[in-house]
C-alpha positions in Angstrom: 135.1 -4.4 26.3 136.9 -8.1 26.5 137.0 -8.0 22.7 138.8 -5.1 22.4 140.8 -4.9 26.0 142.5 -8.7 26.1 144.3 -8.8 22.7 145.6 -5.4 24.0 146.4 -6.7 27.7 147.8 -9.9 26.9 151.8 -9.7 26.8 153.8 -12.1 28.8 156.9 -13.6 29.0 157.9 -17.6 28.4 160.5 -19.4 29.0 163.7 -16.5 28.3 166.8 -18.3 29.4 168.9 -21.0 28.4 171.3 -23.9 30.1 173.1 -26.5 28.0 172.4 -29.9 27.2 169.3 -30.5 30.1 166.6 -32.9 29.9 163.2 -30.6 28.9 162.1 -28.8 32.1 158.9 -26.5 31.5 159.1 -25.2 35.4 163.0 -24.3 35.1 162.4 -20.6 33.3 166.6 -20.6 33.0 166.0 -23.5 30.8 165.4 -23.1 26.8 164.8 -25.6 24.3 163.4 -25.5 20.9 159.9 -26.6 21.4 156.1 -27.3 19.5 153.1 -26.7 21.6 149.4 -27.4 21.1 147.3 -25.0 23.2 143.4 -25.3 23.3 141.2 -23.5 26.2 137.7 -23.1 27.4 136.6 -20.2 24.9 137.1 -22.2 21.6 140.3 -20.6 20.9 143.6 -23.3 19.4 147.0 -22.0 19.3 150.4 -22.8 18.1 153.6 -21.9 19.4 157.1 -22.4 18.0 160.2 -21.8 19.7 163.7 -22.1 18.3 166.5 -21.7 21.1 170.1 -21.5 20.7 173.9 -19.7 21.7 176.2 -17.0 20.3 178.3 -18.1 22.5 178.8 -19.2 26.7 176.7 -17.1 28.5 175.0 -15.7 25.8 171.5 -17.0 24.6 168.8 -17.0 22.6 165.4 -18.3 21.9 162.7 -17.0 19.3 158.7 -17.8 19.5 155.9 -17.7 17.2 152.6 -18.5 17.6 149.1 -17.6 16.2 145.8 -18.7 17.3 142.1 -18.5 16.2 139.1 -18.9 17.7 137.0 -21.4 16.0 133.3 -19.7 16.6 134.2 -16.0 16.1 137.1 -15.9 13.6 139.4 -13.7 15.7 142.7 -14.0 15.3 146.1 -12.9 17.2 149.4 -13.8 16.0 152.7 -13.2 17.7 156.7 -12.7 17.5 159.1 -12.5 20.4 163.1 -12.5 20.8 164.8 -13.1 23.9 168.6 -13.0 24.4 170.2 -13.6 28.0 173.0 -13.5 29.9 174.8 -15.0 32.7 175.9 -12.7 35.4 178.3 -13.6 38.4 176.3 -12.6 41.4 174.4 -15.3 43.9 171.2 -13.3 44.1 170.7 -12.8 40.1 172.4 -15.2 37.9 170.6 -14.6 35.1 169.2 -11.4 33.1 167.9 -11.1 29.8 165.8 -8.7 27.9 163.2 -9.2 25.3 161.1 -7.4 22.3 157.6 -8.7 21.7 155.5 -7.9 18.6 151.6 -8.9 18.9 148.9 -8.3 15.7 145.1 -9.2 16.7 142.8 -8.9 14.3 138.6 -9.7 13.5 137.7 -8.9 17.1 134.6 -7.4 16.8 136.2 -5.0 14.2 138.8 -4.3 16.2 142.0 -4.9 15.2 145.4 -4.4 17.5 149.5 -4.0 16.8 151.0 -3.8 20.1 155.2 -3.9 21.2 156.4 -4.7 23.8 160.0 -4.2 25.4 160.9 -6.0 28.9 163.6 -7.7 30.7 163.3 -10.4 33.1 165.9 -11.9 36.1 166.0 -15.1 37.7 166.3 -14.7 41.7 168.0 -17.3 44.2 165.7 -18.4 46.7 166.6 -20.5 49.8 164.5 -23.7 48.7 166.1 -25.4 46.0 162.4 -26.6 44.3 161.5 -23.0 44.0 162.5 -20.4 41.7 161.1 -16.7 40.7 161.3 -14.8 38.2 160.5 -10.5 38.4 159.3 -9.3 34.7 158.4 -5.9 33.5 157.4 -4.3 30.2 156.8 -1.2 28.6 154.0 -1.6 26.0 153.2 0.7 23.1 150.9 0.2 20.0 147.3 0.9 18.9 144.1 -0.2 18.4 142.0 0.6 15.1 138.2 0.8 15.2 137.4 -0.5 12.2 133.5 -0.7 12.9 133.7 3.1 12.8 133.5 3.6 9.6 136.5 5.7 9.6 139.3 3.3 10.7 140.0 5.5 13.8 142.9 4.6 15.7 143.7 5.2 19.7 147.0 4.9 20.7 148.2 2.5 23.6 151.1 3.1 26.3 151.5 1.3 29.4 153.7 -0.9 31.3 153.3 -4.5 32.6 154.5 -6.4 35.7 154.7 -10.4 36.4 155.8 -12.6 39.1 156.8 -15.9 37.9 156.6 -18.3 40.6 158.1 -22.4 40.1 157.7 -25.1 42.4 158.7 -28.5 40.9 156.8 -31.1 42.9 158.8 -34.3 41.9 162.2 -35.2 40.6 159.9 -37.3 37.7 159.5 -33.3 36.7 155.9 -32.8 37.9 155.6 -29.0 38.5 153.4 -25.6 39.5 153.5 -22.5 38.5 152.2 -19.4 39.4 151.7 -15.7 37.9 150.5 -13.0 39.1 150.3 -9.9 36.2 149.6 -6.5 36.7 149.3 -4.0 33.6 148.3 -0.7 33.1 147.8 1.9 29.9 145.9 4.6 29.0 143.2 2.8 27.2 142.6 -0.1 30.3 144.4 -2.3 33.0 144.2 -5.9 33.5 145.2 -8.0 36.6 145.4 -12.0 35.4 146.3 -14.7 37.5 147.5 -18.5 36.1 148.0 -21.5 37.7 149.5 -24.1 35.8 150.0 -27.6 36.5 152.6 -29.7 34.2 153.8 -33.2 33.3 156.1 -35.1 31.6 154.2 -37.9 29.6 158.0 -39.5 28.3 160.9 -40.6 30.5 162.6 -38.8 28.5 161.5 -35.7 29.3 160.5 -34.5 25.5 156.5 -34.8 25.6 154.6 -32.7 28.3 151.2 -32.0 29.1 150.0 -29.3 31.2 146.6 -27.6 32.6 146.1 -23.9 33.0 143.6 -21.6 35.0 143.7 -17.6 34.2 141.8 -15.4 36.2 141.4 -11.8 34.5 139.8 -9.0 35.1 140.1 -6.1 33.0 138.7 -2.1 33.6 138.6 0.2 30.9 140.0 3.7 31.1 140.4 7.2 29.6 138.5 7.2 26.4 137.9 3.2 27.2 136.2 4.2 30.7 132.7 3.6 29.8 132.7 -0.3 29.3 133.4 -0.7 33.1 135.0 -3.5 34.2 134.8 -7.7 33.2 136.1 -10.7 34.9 136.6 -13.9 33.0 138.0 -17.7 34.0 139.3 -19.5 31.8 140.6 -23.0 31.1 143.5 -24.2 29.0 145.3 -27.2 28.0 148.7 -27.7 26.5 150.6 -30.1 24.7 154.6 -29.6 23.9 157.6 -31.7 22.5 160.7 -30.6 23.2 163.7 -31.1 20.5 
């Protein structure tokens, strides 16, 4: 069921808005820079991600990602496109919204292969503590999956939505930082519930180089015409390597 659930549960949001002229700060989610990033975990899968941020004008921001990864022991494959644009509102509680439309292909899973999109927005919310920020996220998700070890290419359809909470805590001012995420999503072929933890760090004064250290916790539960591969739980590790330009 993991084979064929994840690549269909796995849509979240990065970094979505932008500031001006910052030094590179992976905990600040208002902040976007155009970025490389290295990504290897615990089940054999390396990933790149490339992010290209930028303004129509004050107020007004962008930032596109892609990113594909592959698993070096069973060939599978995901590859993904996302667009963000945000804007800067004048209210105290929420000075930032922005909205985003994600695109996700996975492919040589088991013979499954997947084309989800995704439509969400996302907010940035004042908090008394000036070291922590949050960040509300939700999604609706549509797609499908095709069974190719049927014989018949049979495809199921997929509609859900998805929630995060993105929580910041910068631990230093040399730009140390955690960050949590709780995730919640629901369709008619499965839910998943995923925790991360990550743990950053600058590796340059200036602020361009970062390493960071990931836990995810998921469990997904297949439903409807998924119900009968029951539920799984997986941890996993990750570690990450950007450069900011």
């Amino acid at each position: 069921m993991k084979a064929l659930l994840v690549p269909v549960l796995a849509l979240t949001c990065g970094n979505v808005f932008a500031e001006e002229d910052l030094t590179p700060d992976p905990s600040d989610l208002t902040q976007v820079n155009s970025f490389a990033n290295v990504v290897a975990d615990s089940e054999d899968t390396m990933k790149v991600i490339v992010g290209v941020a930028g303004q129509y004008n004050e107020g007004n921001s962008f930032m596109g990602l892609i990113d594909h990864g592959v698993n070096t022991k069973t060939g599978a494959q995901n590859s993904r496109v996302r667009y963000f644009q945000v804007f800067d509102v004048e209210t105290s509680i929420m000075p930032q919204i922005g909205g985003s439309i994600d695109y996700m292909k996975g492919w040589k899973h088991k013979g499954m292969e997947t084309n989800i999109v995704a439509l969400g927005g996302i907010a940035k919310i004042t908090t008394p503590w000036s070291n922590v920020s949050i960040y509300p996220n939700a999604a609706l998700v549509t797609g499908d999956i095709t069974h190719k070890t049927s014989g018949t290419g049979m495809k199921q359809s997929i509609d859900g939505y998805q929630a995060n909470i993105f929580g910041s805590i910068a631990l230093s001012e040399d730009g140390n930082y955690i960050m949590l995420q709780p995730q919640w999503m629901d369709t008619n072929v499965g839910s998943k519930l995923e925790v991360r933890t990550s743990y950053g760090h600058p590796l340059t004064s200036d602020g361009k180089t970062w390493v960071d250290f990931n836990h995810i916790y998921t469990k997904v539960e297949g439903s409807g015409p998924l119900k009968n591969f029951g539920a799984e739980t997986d941890n996993k590790f990750e570690i990450g390597l950007s450069y900011y330009f």
